[in-house]
Backbone as CSV, one residue per row, in Angstrom:
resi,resn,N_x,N_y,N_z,CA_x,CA_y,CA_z,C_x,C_y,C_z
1,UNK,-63.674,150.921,54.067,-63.317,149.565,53.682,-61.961,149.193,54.286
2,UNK,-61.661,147.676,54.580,-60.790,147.379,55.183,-59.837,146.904,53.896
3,UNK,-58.669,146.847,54.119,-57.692,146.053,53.030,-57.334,144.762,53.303
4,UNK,-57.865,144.054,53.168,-57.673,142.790,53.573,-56.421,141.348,53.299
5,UNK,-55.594,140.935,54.259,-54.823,139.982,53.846,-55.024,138.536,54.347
6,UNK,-55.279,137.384,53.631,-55.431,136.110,54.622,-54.449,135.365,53.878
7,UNK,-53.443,134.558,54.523,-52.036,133.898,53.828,-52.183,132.839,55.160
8,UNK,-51.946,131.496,53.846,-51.432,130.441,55.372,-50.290,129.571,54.528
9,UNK,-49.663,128.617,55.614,-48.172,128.375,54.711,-48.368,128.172,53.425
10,UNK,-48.975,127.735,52.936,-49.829,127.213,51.771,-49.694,128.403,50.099
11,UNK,-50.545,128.961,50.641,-51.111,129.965,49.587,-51.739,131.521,50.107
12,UNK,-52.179,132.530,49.310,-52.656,133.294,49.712,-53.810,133.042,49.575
13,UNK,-54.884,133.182,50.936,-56.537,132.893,50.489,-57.078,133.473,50.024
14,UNK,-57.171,134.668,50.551,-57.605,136.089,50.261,-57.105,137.239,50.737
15,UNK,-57.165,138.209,49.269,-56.155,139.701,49.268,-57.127,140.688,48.330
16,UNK,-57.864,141.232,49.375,-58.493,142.708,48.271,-59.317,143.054,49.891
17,UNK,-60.478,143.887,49.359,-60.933,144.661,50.163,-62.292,143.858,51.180
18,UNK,-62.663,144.110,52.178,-63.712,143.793,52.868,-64.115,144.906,53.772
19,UNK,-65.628,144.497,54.108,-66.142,145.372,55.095,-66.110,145.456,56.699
20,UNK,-66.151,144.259,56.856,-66.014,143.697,58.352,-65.308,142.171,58.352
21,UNK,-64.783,142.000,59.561,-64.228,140.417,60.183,-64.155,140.695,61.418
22,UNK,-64.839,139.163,61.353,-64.500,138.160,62.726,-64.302,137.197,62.746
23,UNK,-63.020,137.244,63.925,-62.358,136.186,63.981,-62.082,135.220,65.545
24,UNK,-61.560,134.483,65.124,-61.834,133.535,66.744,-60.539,134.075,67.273
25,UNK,-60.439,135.171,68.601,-59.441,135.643,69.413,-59.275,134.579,70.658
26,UNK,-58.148,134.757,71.477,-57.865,133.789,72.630,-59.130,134.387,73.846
27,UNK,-59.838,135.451,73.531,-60.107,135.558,74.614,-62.051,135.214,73.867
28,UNK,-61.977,135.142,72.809,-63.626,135.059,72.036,-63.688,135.578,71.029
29,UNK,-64.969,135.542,70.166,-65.063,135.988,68.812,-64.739,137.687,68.930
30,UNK,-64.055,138.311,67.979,-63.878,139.525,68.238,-63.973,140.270,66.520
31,UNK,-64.996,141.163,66.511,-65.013,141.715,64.936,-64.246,142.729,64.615
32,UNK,-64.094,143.211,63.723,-62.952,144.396,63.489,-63.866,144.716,62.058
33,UNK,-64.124,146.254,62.155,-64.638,147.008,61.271,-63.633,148.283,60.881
34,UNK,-64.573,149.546,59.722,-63.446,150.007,59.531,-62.671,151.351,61.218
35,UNK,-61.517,151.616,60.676,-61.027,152.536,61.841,-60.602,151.676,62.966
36,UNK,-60.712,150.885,62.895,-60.588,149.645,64.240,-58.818,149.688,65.253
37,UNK,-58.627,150.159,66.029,-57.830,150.496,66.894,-56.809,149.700,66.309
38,UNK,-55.377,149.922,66.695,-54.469,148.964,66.229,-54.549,147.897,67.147
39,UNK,-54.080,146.211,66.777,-54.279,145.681,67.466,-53.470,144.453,67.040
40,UNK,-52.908,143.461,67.411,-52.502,142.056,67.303,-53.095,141.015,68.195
41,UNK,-53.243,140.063,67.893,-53.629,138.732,68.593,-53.620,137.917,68.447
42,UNK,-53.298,136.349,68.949,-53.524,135.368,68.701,-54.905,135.075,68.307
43,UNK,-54.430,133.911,67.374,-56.332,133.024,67.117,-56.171,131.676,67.604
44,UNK,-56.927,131.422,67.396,-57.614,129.790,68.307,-58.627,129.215,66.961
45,UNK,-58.911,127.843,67.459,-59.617,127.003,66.255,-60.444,127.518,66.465
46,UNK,-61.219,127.729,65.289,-62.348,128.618,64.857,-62.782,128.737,63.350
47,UNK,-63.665,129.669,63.420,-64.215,130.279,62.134,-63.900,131.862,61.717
48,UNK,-63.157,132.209,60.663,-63.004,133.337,60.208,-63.851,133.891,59.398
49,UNK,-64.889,134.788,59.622,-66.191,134.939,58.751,-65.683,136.402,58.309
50,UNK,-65.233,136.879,56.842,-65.085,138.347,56.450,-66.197,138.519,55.158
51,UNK,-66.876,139.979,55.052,-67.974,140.244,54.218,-67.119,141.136,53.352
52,UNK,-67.217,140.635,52.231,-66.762,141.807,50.922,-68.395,142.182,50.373
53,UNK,-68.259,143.106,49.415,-69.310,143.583,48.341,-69.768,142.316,47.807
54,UNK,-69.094,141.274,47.291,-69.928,140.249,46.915,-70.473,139.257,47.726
55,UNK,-70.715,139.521,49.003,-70.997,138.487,50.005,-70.289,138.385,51.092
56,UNK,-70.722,137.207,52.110,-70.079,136.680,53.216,-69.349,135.744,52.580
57,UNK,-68.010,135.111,53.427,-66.732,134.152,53.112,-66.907,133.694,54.566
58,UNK,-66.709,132.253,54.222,-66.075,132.168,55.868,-64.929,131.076,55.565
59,UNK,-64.049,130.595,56.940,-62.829,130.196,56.418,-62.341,129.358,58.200
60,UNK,-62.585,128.048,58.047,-62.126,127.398,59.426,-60.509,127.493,59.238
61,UNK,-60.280,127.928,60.679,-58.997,127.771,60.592,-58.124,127.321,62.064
62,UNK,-57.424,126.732,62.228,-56.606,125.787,63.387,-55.841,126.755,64.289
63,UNK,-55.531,128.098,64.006,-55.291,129.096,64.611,-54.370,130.159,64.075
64,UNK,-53.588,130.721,64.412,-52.991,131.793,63.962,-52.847,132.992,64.569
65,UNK,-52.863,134.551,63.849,-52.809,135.539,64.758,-52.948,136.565,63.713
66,UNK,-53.508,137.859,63.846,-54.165,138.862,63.068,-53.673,139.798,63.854
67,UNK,-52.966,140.908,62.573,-52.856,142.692,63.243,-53.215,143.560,62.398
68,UNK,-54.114,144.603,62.829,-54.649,145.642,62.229,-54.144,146.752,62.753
69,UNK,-53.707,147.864,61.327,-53.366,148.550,61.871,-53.655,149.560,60.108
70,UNK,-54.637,150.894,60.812,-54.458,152.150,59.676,-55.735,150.849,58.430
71,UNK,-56.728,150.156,58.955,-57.140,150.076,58.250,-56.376,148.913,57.097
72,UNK,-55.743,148.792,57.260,-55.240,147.226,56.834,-54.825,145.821,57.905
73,UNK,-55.670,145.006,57.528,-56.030,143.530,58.292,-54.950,142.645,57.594
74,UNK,-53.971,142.192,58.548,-53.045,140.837,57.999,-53.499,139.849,58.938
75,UNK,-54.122,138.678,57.988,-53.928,137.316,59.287,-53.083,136.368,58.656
76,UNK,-52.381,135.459,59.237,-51.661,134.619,58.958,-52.429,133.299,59.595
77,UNK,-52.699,132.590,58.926,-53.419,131.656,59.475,-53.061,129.616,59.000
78,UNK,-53.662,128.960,60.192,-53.060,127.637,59.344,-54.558,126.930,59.401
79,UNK,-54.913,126.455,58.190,-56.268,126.190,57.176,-56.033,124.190,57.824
């Protein structure tokens, strides 16, 4: 399981655990599961789709940038 963080200036969207995400990268949709290499990137307008135990979420967002690292996902994003 991933640890999941989604924060935009606003509020926190979502903070607990998920299984997988994808998110809109500068270069295309790119998913991140668990063990997933360390990584940072910009985002682009898009759709942020993450699956917890109770379902799929998804979450448009105007862009931002996501780093994973050890199994914990931070995106900072603007909604």
């Amino acid at each position: 399981m991933l640890k999941l963080r989604i924060v935009s200036p606003e509020k926190v969207v979502y903070n607990g655990e998920a299984e997988s995400l994808k998110v809109p990268g500068m270069m295309g949709e790119f998913e991140i599961l668990d063990n997933h290499a360390p990584i940072i990137s910009s985002l682009v307008t898009g759709i942020v789709v993450y699956t917890t135990r109770e379902g799929s979420n998804s979450l448009p967002v105007k862009g931002g940038f996501v780093e994973v690292k050890k199994n914990e996902v931070s995106l900072c994003v603007e909604v």
